[in-house]
C-alpha positions as CSV (number, residue, x, y, z in Angstrom):
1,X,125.8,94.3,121.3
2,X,128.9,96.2,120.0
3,X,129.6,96.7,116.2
4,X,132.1,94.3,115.8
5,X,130.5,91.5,117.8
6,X,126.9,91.9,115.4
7,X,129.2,91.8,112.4
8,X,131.0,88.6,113.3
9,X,127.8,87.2,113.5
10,X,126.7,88.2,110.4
11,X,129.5,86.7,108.9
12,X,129.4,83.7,110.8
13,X,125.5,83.1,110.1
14,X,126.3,83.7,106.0
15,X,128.9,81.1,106.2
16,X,126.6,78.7,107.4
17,X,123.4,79.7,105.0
18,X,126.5,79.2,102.7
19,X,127.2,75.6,104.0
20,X,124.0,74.4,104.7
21,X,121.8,75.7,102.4
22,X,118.1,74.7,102.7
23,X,118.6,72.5,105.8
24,X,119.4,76.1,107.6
25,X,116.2,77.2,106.3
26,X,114.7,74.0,107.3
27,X,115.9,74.0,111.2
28,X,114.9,77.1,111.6
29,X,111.5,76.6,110.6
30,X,111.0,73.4,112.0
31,X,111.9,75.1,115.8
32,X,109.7,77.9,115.1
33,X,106.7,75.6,114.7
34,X,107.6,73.1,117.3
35,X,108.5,76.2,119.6
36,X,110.2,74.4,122.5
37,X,110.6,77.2,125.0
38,X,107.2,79.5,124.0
39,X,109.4,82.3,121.7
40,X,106.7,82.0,118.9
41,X,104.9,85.2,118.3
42,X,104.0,85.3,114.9
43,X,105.8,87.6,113.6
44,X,109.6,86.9,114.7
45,X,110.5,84.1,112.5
46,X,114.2,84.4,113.1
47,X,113.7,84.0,116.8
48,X,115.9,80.6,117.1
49,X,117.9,82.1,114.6
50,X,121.3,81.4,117.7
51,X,120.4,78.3,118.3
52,X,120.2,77.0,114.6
53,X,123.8,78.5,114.4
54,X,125.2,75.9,117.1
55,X,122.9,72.5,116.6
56,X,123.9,72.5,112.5
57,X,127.2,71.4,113.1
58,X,126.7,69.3,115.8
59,X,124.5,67.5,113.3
60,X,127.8,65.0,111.7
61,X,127.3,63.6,114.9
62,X,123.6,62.2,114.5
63,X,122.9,59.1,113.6
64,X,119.1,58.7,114.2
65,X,116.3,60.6,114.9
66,X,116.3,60.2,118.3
67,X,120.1,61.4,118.3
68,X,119.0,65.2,116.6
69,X,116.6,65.0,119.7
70,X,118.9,64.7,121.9
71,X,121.3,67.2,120.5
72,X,118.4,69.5,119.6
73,X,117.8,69.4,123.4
74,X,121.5,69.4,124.4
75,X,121.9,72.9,122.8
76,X,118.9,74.3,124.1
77,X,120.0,73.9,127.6
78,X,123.0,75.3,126.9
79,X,121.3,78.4,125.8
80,X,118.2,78.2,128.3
81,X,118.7,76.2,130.9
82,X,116.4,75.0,133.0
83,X,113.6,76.8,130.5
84,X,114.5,74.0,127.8
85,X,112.7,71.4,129.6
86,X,112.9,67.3,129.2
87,X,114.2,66.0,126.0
88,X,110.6,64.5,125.0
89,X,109.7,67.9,124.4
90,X,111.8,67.5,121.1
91,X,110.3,64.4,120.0
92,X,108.3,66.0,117.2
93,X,110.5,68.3,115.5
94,X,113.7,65.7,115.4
95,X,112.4,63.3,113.0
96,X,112.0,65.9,109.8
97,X,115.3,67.5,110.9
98,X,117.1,64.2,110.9
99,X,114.9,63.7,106.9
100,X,116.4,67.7,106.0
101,X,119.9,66.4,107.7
102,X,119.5,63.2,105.0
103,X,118.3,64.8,101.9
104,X,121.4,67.7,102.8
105,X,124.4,65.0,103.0
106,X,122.9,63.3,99.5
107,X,122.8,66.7,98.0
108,X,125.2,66.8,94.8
109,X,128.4,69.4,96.1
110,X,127.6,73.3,94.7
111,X,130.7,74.8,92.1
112,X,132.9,76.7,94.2
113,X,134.8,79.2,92.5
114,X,138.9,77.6,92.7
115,X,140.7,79.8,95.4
116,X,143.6,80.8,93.3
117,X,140.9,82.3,90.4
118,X,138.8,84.1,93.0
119,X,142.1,86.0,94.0
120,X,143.5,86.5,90.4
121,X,139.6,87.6,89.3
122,X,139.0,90.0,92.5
123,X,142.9,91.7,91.5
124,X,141.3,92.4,88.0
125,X,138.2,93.9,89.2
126,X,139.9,95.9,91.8
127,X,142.4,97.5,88.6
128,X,138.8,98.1,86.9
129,X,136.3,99.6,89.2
130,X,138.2,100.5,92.6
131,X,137.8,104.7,92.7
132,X,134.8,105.1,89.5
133,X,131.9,105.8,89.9
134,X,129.2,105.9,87.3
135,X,129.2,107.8,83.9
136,X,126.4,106.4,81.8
137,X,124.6,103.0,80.9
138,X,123.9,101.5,77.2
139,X,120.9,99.8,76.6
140,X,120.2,96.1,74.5
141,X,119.7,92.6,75.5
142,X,121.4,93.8,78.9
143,X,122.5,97.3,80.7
144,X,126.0,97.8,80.4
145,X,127.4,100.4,82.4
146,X,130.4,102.8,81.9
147,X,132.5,104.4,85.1
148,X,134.7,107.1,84.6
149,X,137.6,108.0,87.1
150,X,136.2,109.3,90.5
151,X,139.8,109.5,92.8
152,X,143.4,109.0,92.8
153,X,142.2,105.3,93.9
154,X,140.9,104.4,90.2
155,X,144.2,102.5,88.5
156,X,145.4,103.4,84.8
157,X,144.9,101.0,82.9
158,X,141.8,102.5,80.6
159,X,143.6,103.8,77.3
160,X,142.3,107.3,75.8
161,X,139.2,106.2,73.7
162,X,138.5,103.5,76.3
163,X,135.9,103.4,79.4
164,X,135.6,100.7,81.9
165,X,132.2,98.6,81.7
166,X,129.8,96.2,83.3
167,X,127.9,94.1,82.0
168,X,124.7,93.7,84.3
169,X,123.4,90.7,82.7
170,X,119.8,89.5,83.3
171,X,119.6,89.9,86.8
172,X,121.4,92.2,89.8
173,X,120.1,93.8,92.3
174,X,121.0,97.1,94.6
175,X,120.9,96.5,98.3
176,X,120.9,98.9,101.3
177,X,123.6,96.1,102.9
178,X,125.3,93.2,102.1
179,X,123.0,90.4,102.4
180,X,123.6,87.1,105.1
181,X,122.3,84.7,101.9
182,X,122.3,85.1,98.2
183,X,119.7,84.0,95.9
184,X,121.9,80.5,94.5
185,X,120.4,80.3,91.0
186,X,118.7,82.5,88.4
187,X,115.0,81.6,89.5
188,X,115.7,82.6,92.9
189,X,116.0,87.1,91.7
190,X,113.2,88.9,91.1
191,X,113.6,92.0,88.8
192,X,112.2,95.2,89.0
193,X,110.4,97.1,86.4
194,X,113.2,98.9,83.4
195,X,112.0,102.6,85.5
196,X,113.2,101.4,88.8
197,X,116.1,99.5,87.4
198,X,117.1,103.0,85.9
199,X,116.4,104.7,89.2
200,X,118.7,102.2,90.7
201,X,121.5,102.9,88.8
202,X,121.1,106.8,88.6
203,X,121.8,106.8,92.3
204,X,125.0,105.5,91.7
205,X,126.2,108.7,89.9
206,X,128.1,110.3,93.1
207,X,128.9,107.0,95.2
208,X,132.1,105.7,94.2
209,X,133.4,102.1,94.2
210,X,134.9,100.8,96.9
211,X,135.8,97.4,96.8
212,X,134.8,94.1,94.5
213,X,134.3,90.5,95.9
214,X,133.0,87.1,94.4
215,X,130.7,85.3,96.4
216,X,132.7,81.2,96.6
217,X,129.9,78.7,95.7
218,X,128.4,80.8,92.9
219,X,130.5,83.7,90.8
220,X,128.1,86.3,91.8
221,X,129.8,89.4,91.9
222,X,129.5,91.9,95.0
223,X,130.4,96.0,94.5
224,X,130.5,97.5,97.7
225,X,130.0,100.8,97.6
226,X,131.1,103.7,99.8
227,X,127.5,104.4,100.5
228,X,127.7,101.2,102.1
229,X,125.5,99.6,99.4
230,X,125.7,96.2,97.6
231,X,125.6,96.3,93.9
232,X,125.0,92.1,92.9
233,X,124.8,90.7,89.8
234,X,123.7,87.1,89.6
235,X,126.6,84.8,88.6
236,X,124.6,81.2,87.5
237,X,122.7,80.7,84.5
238,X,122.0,78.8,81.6
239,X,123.3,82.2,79.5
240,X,125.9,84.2,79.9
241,X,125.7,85.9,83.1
242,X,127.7,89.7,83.9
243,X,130.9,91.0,82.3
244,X,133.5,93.3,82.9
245,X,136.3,94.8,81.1
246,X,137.3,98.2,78.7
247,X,134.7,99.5,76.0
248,X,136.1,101.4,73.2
249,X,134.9,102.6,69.8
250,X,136.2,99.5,68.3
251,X,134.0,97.1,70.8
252,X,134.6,96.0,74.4
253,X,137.2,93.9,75.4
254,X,136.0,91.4,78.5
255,X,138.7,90.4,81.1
256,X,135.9,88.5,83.2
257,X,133.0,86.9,82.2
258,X,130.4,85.0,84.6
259,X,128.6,82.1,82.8
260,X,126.8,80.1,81.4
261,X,126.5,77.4,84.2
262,X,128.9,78.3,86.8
263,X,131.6,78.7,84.3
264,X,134.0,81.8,85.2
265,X,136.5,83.3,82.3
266,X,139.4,85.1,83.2
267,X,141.0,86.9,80.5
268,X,143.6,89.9,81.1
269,X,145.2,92.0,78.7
270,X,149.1,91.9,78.5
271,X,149.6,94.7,80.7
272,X,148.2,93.1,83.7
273,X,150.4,89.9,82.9
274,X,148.1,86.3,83.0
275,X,146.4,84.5,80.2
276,X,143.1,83.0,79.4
277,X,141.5,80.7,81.8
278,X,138.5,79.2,82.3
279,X,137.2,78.0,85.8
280,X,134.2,75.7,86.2
């Protein structure tokens, strides 16, 4: 498989965990116990992992148990052919996929951060952290960090007593890669120990910034590195989440702040034109 084929399916397969939420989760586990075509070997629980991808969004079409069979099946021998065998072999799993189907079409809609505020939010982080790496990290109810200027690429728009910062807030993690799902709510990330938190960020010392996202359903905020590594910071909570903006010695001034709920604030300073908005 080439490079650019594994990534569009990487993509593709966090769109759906997007989308579907548990009831990816659910299919997948439901054809690894059921194991219609003997792929089951303890061990590789992602195995049906392709065929997941194609049966979720035939799913609309269901309107019964016995329908999922029969699309369940219909899939299959599209990736297997004669190997899928009868559609009885699908009896048993259909009926809890057509309940996960149920319980996923009652569900209430997630937020999803407006389209318009996840563009005018990923320009502001850009003008803050594109080119810096690094330069030290303050310690109280949450680590926030300071960058200095690493390349031509970092913008102007710190002023001389002034350092750009970031708010971790009470959860963020630092991945090797950029995951396929995110953890959706607070109880979902597991911290590490204040020592390995530390560690963490001291490796970030010589790996600048590359680019800044915001994940859609949640604002969880994504800082890809040019390492290659995620730095994510948890954007739901019943508290205020991360923040971002210029420190100085008179106090830090946010321009985004993540939280509480799935509120986003957007506020600029003058020289980057906009005004104060809130997005929830």
């Amino acid at each position: 498989m080439d490079d650019d084929n594994a990534d569009g399916q990487r993509i593709h397969r966090r769109r759906l965990r997007e989308k579907y939420g548990a009831l990816y989760d659910r299919l997948l586990a439901e054809l690894y116990r059921h194991d219609p075509v003997g792929l089951n070997f303890g061990t590789n629980t992602d195995e049906y992992d392709p065929e997941v991808r194609t049966i979720l969004p035939r799913l609309r079409e269901a309107e019964s148990a016995e329908d999922v069979q029969w699309i369940i099946h219909d899939e299959f021998v599209r990736w297997f052919g004669d190997t899928a065998g009868p559609v009885e072999r699908y009896a048993s799993a259909a009926p809890n996929v057509w309940q996960a189907w149920q319980r996923h079409l009652a569900r209430p809609e997630p937020p999803r951060v407006d389209a318009e505020a996840q563009i005018a939010a990923e320009a502001l982080l850009d003008l803050l952290f594109a080119g810096r790496v690094v330069d030290g990290v303050d310690f109280g109810q949450d680590l926030l960090v300071r960058f200095r200027e690493d390349s031509a690429s970092s913008r102007g728009v710190v002023p001389r007593n002034g350092q750009v910062y970031l708010n971790l807030g009470p959860r963020w993690a630092l991945l090797p890669t950029r995951p396929d799902r995110l953890p959706s709510g607070a109880e979902q990330w597991t911290m590490p120990q204040i020592g390995e938190q530390l560690a963490s960020l001291h490796s970030l010392w010589q790996d600048p910034i590359g680019d800044s996202m915001l994940e859609a359903l949640y604002p969880h905020l994504l800082i890809a590195l040019e390492s290659g590594r995620i730095l994510v910071l948890n954007g739901q909570d019943e508290r205020t989440c991360w923040h971002a903006g210029i420190v100085t010695d008179d106090g830090i001034d946010p321009w985004l702040v993540a939280g509480p709920g799935t509120m986003l604030w957007l506020s600029p300073p003058p020289l980057v034109g906009g005004s104060p908005v809130r997005i929830d």
